[in-house]
N, C-alpha and C positions, 0 to 999 in steps of 0.2 A: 547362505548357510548360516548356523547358529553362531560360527567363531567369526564373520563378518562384522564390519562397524559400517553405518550407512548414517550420512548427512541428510535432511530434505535442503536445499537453496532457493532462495529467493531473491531475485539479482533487478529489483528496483518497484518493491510495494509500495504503492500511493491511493492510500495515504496511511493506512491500515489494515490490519485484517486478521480476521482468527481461523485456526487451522485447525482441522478436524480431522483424525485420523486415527481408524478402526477406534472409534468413540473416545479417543483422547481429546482433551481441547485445549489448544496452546494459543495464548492472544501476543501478536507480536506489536512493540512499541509504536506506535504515533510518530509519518514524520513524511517528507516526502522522500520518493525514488531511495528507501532504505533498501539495505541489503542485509541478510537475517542467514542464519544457519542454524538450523536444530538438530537435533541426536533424536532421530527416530531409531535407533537399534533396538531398542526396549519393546519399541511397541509394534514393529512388522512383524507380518504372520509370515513363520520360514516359506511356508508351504506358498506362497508367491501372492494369496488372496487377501488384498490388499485394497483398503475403502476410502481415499482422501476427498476432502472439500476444502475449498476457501471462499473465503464471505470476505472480499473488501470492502470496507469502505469508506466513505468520502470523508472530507476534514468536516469537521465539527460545525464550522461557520463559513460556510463558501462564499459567501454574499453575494451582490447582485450588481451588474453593469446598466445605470441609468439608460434612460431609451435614448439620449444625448450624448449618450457616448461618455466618456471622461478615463484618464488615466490611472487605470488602478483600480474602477468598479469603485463601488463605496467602503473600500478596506478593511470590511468583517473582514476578510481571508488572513489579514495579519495578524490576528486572536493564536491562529496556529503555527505551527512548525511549517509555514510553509513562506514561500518567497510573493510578492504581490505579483509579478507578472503572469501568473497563473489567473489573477483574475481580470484580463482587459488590459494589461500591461502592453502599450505599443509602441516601442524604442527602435520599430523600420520607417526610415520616411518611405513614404508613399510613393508610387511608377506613376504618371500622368500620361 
């Protein structure tokens, strides 16, 4: 109803993403597994017809894991808000 207040949540965007809604466009920050809360009350249609998208995406410089393998890929990925074990990071010894 019109005296309602309603949040959209987003409980762990990786790595980005922009939010679409009934033609609104809200870009939420840069970061891993963030969690975000918007005030959609402005923009829901009471009448319940209601249009959302989300577009994420990827960090900036994911970079790349040599065919050799190695610890960490070649660390473009620390360019971003993000942690190295995302790219090739491997801190389990191995089962034989």
């Amino acid at each position: 109803s019109n005296n309602q207040h309603c949040d959209l949540n987003f409980r762990g965007i990786n790595y980005s993403a922009d939010v679409y809604l009934n033609g609104h466009k809200m870009v939420l920050p840069k970061g891993m597994f963030r969690r975000h809360s918007l005030d959609v009350t402005n923009i829901l249609h009471p009448d319940g017809n209601n249009l959302l998208a989300v577009l994420v995406h990827p960090p900036d410089h994911p970079g790349s894991i040599p065919p050799e393998g190695g610890q960490g890929g070649d660390h473009e990925i620390g360019k971003d808000v993000a942690t190295q074990y995302v790219q090739g990071w491997d801190w389990i010894a191995p089962i034989r």
